[in-house]
C-alpha positions as CSV (number, residue, x, y, z in Angstrom):
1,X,0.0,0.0,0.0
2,X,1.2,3.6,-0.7
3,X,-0.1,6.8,0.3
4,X,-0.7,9.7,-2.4
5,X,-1.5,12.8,-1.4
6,X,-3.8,14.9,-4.2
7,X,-1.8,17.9,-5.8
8,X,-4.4,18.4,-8.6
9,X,-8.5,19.7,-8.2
10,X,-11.1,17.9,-6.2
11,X,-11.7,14.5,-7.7
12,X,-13.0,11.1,-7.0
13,X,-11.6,7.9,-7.2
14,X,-12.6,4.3,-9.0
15,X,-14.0,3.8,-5.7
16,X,-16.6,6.6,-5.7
17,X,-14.4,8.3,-2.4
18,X,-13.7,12.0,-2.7
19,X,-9.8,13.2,-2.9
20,X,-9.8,16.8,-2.0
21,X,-6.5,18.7,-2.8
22,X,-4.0,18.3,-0.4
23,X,-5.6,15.1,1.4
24,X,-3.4,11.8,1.7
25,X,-4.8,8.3,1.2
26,X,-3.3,5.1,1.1
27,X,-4.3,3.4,-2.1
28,X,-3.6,-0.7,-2.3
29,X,-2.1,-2.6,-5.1
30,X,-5.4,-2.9,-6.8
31,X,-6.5,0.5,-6.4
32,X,-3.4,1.7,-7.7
33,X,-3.9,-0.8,-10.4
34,X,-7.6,0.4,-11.8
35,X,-7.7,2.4,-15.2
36,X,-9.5,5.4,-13.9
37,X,-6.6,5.8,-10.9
38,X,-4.1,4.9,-13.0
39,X,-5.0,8.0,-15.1
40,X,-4.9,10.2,-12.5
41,X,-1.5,9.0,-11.2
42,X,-0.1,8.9,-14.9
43,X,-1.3,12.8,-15.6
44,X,0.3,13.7,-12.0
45,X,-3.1,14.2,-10.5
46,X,-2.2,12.1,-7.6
47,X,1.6,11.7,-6.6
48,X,3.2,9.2,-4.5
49,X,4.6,10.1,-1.2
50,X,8.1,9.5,-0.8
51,X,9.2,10.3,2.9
52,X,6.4,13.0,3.6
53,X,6.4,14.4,0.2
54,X,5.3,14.0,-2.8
55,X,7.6,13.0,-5.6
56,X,8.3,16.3,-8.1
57,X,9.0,16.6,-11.6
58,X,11.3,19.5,-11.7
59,X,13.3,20.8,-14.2
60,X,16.6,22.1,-13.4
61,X,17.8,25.7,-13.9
62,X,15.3,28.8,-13.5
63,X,15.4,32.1,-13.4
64,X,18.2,34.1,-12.0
């Protein structure tokens, strides 16, 4: 099981439960598993946790 906190809009999951933005669940195997999640997770909707926070994307460099 692995929790994923919700960095994207208020959303529901193949379960019919409501992630709000900023909430952490814990989603098992088979949850993670099911097409409609998976979606979410792929598009960064929903982002693993990894030590208390959520694992980024970032792109190097920036403004200076």
């Amino acid at each position: 099981m692995t929790e994923f906190i919700n960095v994207g809009t208020l959303t529901d999951l193949a379960d019919g439960s409501i992630f709000e933005p900023g909430a952490v669940k814990t989603l098992d195997t088979k949850a993670q598993d099911d097409p409609f999640n998976q979606i979410l997770i792929d598009e960064g909707h929903i982002v693993p946790l990894t030590d208390g926070e959520p694992k980024a994307t970032s792109k190097k460099g920036g403004d200076k």
